[in-house]
C-alpha positions, 0 to 999 in steps of 0.5 A: 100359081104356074098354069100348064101355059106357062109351063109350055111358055117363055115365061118359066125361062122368066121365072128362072132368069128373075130367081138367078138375078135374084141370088139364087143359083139352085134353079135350072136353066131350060138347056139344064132342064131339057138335058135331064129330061133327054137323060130320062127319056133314053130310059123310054121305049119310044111307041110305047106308053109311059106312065107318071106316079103322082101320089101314093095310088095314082099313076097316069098313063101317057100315050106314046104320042104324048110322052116327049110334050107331057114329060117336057111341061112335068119337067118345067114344073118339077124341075124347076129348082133341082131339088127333085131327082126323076127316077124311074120306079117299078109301080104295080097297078091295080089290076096286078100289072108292074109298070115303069112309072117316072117319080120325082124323088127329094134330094135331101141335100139340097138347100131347099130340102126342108124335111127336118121341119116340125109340124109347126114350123112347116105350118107357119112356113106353108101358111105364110110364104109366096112367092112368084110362083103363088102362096104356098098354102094354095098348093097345099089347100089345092093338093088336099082338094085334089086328093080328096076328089079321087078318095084319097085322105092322107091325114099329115095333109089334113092336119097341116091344112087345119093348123096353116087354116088356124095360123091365117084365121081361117075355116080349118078344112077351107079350100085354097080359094075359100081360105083366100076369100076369108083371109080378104086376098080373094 
C-alpha cells in the first residue's frame, strides 16, 4: 500500500518505471503528472485556500501555503494511471458556502475503467487482486473503515466488503487488517 512517503519519494517514479517495463503504457511519468497538476493549479488563486472533495460529504480545505505540496503528493496518488480526470467543481458546504473543490472524475474510456462490472465480478476482481501497490480488498476494507469513522454508510461499499469478506473466508464486515489476519496473510 502507498504511504504519504512514498508518494513524496523516488520511489513512485519506481513504481511507474516497473509498470512501463512491465508493458503497461496507461502510467504517467512525474514530468506528465507534474504538468497536469501546473494545468490545474492555473486554475488556483494563489493566497487563497483550496479545497479537495473526497467523498460524498467530505472536502478538505488546504491553506494557501499547503496547496502546491498536498496537491503534488494527491497527484502522485491519483494520477498516477490516468485514469482520473482533475476537475475543479463547484462544492457547496455545509454552512451554505459554494467553494471551488478539485475532484478526480473516471475516465470511462480508459482500459483500466471497470464500471460495466457485476457486483460479483467486482467482488471476485476486489477479493483477490494485488498488486505493488498492495491488495485491493485493504483499500476496500480501509475506505469502508474510514468512512465509517466520519458517519458515513454507503451501502454498494458495504456490500461489496461482506461478499469480498465471504470470497476470502473471512468475517463479513472485518477490517483490512482483520480480514488479512483471518486469511493468514497478516
Amino acid at each position: 500500500m502507498l504511504t504519504r512517503e512514498d508518494l513524496t519519494s523516488e520511489r513512485i517514479d519506481q513504481i511507474v518505471a516497473d509498470a512501463h517495463k512491465a508493458g503497461y503504457d496507461f502510467f504517467l511519468t512525474s514530468e506528465q503528472r507534474a504538468a497536469s497538476l501546473a494545468a490545474a493549479l492555473q486554475r488556483y488563486q494563489p493566497g487563497e485556500e483550496a479545497w479537495v472533495f473526497a467523498y460524498e460529504g467530505i472536502a478538505y480545505r488546504l491553506a494557501p501555503h499547503q496547496v502546491s505540496s498536498e496537491l503534488a503528493i494527491l497527484w502522485n496518488r491519483e494520477m498516477l494511471s490516468n485514469v482520473y480526470q482533475a476537475r475543479w467543481v463547484p462544492t457547496q458546504l455545509r454552512d451554505g458556502r459554494t467553494v471551488t473543490a478539485v475532484t478526480f472524475v473516471v475516465d470511462t474510456a480508459h482500459c483500466q475503467y471497470c464500471g460495466d462490472l457485476s457486483m460479483e465480478r467486482a467482488a471476485h476482481h476486489i477479493a483477490f487482486a494485488e498488486g505493488r501497490r498492495g491488495a485491493c480488498r485493504d483499500y476496500l476494507f480501509n475506505t469502508a473503515e474510514h468512512t465509517r469513522s466520519l458517519g458515513i454508510h454507503d451501502p454498494y461499499i458495504e456490500d461489496l466488503m461482506e461478499r469480498v469478506a465471504t470470497l476470502r473466508g473471512d468475517a463479513a464486515g472485518a477490517s483490512a487488517p482483520a480480514a488479512a489476519e483471518l486469511a493468514g496473510e497478516a
